[in-house]
Structures are given as C-alpha cells and as structure tokens.
C-alpha positions in Angstrom: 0.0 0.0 0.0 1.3 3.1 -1.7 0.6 6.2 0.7 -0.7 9.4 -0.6 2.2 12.1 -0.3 3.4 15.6 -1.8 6.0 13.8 -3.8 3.6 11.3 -5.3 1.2 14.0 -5.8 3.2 15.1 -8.5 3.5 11.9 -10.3 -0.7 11.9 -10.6 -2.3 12.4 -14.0 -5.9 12.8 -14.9 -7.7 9.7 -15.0 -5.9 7.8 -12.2 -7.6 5.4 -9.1 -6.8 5.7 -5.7 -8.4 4.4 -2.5 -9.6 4.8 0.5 -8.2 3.4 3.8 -11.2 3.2 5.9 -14.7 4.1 3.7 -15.8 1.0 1.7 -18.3 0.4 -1.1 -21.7 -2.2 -0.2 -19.2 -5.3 -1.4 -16.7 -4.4 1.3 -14.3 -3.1 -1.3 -12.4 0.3 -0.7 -14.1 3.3 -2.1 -12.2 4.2 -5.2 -11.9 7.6 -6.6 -10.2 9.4 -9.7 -8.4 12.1 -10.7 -10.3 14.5 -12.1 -8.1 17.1 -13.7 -4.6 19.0 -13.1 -3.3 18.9 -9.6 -2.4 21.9 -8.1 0.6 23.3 -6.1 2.3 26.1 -4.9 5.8 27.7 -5.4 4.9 29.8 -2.1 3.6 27.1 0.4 6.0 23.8 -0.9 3.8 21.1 1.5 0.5 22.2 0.3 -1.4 20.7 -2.7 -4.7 19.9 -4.0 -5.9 17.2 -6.0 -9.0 16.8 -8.0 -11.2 14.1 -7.5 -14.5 12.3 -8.7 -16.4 9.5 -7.7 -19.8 8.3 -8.6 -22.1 10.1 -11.1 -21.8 13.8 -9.6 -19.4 13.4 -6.7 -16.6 15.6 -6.9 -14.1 17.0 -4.1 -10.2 17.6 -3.5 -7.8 15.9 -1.5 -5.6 18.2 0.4 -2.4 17.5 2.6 -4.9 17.6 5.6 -7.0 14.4 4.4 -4.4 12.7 2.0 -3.3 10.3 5.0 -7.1 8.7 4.0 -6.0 7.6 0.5 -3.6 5.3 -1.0 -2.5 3.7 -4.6 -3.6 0.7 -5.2 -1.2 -2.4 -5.3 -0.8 -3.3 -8.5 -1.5 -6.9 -10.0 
C-alpha cells in the first residue's frame, strides 16, 4: 500500500484510481476515486497541494495534505 504524499502527488495524471483506507463500497471493497483534472501546487507554500477528484455520477471533491493520509494507490497486480 502506496501512501498518498506531496511527492507522489506530482507523479498523478488525470484519470488515475486511488483508494480509501477506511470508507468502503456495499461489497466491502475500498471506495475508489479518480483524478479528475490538473493537480495543483504552490511555489509559495512547498507542503500544500490539492488534488481533483471524482467519484460516482456527480461526486466531486479535492484531497488536500490535511486528508491525504485517507487515501492510497492501489497495489498493482
């Protein structure tokens, strides 16, 4: 398992899965979201970053450095 960090973060491309640690889907497997666009960091503040995401039909949101500890890559098979 693959933790979500600022260096990884700038390896991500749209279209890319990650998942989460604890929330789960009604089979019991991990909630899985994508990238949704360009990630986005700062010259000014070098730890911060924000990363689009979708999941669902409509569900959209960012992960931040504050929640990125909640997401992972997936191992790959």
């Amino acid at each position: 398992m693959k933790k979500l960090c600022r260096e990884n973060v700038e390896e991500l491309r749209s279209g890319t899965i990650l998942h989460h640690i604890t929330a789960r889907n009604a089979d019991g497997t991990p909630l899985r979201g994508r990238v949704n666009g360009k990630v986005i960091l700062w010259k000014t503040r070098p730890l911060e970053f924000r990363v689009p995401m979708k999941y669902g039909l409509k569900t959209c949101f960012y992960v931040t450095e504050d929640n990125a500890k909640e997401w992972y890559f997936p191992e790959d098979k």
